[in-house]
N, C-alpha and C positions, 0 to 999 in steps of 0.2 A: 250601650248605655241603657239602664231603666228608664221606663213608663215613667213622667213625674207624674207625681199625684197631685190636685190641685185642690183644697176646699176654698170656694168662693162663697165671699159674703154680699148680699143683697142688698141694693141702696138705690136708689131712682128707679130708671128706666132698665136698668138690663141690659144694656148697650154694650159694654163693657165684656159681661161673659156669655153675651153671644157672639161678639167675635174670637172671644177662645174657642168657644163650640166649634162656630163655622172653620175656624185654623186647622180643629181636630178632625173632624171630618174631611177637611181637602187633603189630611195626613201631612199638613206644615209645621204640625206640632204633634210633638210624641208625648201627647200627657193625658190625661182623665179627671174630669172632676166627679171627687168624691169626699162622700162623709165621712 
């Protein structure tokens, strides 16, 4: 299966896609954000 790509929008705190981050990093999610 492909990489998902992800563009995330910014609203509060951030909380939200830094646990996408941290998901990506520990390799629990096969995705990337981008622009």
């Amino acid at each position: 299966m492909a990489t998902l790509k992800l563009g995330v929008l910014g609203s509060g705190s951030g909380s939200n896609m830094q646990s996408i981050v941290d998901a990506i990093e520990k390799g629990e999610l096969d995705a990337e954000v981008r622009l």
